[in-house]
N, C-alpha and C positions, 0 to 999 in steps of 0.2 A: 504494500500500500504506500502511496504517496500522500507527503505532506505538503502544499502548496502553501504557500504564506506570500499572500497579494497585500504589498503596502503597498500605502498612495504617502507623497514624496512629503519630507516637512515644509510648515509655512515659507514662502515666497516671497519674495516683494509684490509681484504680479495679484499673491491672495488678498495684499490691504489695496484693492479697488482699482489697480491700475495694469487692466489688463492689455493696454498697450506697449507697456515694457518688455523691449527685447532681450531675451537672453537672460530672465530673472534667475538668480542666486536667491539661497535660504538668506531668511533673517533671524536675528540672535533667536528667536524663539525657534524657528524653526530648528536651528542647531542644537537646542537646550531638546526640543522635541525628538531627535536623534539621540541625543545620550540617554532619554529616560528609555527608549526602545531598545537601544545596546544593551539595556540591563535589562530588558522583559525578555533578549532571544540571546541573552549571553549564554548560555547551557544547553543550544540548540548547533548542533555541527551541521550545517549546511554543504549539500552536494555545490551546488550551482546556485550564483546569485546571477537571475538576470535583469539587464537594467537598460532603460528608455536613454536615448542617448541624448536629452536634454538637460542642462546645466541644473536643474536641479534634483532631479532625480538622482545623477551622480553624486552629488554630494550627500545625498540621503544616503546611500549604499555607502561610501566612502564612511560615512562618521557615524553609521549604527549600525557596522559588521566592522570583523576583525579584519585588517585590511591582508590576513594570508589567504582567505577565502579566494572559489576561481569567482571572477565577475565578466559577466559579456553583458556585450551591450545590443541589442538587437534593434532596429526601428521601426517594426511595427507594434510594438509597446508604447510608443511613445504617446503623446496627448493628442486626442481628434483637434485638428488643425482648426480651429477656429476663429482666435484673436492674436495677434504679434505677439503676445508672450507663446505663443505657443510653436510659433520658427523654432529651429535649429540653426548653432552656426553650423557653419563647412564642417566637413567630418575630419580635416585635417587639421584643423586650429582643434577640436575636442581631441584627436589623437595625443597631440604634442600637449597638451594639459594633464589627461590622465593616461599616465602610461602602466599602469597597472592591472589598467580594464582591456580583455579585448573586443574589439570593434569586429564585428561581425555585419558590416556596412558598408556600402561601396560607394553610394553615392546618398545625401540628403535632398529630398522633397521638398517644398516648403510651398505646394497648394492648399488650398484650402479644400476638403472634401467632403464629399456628399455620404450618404447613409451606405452605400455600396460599398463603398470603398473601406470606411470601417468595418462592414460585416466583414470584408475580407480578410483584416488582420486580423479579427478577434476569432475567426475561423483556423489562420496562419495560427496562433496562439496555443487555442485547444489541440493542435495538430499534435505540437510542440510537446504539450504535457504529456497528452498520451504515448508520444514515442521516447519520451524522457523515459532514463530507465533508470532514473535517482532516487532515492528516502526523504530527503529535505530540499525543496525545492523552495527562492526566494524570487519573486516577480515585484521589483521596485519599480514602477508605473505612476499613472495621474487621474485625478477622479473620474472626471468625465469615459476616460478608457476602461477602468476599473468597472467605474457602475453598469455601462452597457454587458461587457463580458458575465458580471456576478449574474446579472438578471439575466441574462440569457443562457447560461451555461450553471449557474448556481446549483439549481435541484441536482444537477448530476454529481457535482461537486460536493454535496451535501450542503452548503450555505443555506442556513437562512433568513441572514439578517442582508436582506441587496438593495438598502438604504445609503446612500451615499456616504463615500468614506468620507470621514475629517482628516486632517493634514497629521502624517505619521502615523495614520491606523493602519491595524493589520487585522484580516482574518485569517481563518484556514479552511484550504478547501483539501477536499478527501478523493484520491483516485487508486 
C-alpha cells in the first residue's frame, strides 16, 4: 500500500491578495509554516518527494523535508495557470537555483489553460501514483491543483475531506 501525502505549498506573497506577483517566494509565515510541518512528517522516511516547479513550492519541499530526501520536480503539478503569480520562470534560471532537485522538465509553459488541459495533468498525475512503486510518496503542489485532483480522484484515494487545502496542509491518500 501507498502513502500519498498531497501538501499544498506555505503562505506566499501572491496569498496576501496580490495575485499579480510574478515569481512569489514564501513569507516568514509561510516559512514558520514549513518548520511546524518538518516536525509533523519528521518520522516519516519518504521514497520520492515530488514537486511543482514553481518558486514556491520549492521552497516548501526545501525547508519541510530533510534536504537528503530524492526531490523531482515535474510540471504538471504545478498550479492551473490562471493569474501571473502562477508563470514559471525559465526552467534554466530554476535549475541553477536549486540544484539538488531534479528537473524532470524540458521546457516551461506559461498559457493560461482551459479545463482540458488540466484534466490532463491530473490524469498524467494519477498515472504517476499508480505506476509508483514506493511506501511514502510526497506531492508538494498548489490549491487550486490539489483540490480538482482530491475531488476527483479522492474516493479512490480514500480522502474524504476534498475541501480546499490551507497553505502547508497535508493529507493522505491510500493506494
Amino acid at each position: 500500500m501507498k502513502n500519498i501525502y498531497f501538501i499544498r505549498h506555505g503562505e506566499g506573497y501572491h496569498n496576501l491578495d496580490n495575485y499579480e506577483l510574478l515569481y512569489p517566494r514564501l513569507t516568514k509565515k509561510g516559512l514558520s509554516q514549513c518548520t511546524e510541518l518538518k516536525t509533523k512528517l519528521q518520522d516519516i522516511k519518504f521514497d520520492k518527494i515530488y514537486v511543482s516547479p514553481l518558486i514556491r513550492t520549492i521552497e516548501t519541499a526545501l525547508n519541510s523535508f530533510d534536504l537528503n530526501n530524492k526531490f523531482i520536480s515535474i510540471d504538471y503539478i504545478r498550479e492551473v495557470i490562471k493569474n501571473n503569480c502562477d508563470y514559471c520562470e525559465s526552467i534554466e534560471n530554476i535549475k541553477n537555483k536549486f540544484t539538488n532537485i531534479k528537473f524532470c522538465i524540458n521546457e516551461i509553459k506559461n498559457n493560461l489553460e482551459n479545463d482540458e488541459e488540466v484534466e490532463e495533468r491530473l490524469l498524467k498525475l494519477f498515472s504517476l501514483l499508480n505506476n509508483d512503486d514506493y511506501e511514502n510518496i510526497a506531492i508538494v503542489s498548489h490549491g487550486e491543483f490539489i483540490y480538482r485532483f482530491i475531488n476527483k480522484y479522492g474516493d479512490i484515494l480514500n480522502i474524504e475531506n476534498k475541501e480546499f487545502f490551507n497553505n502547508c496542509e497535508f493529507r493522505i491518500g491510500l493506494l
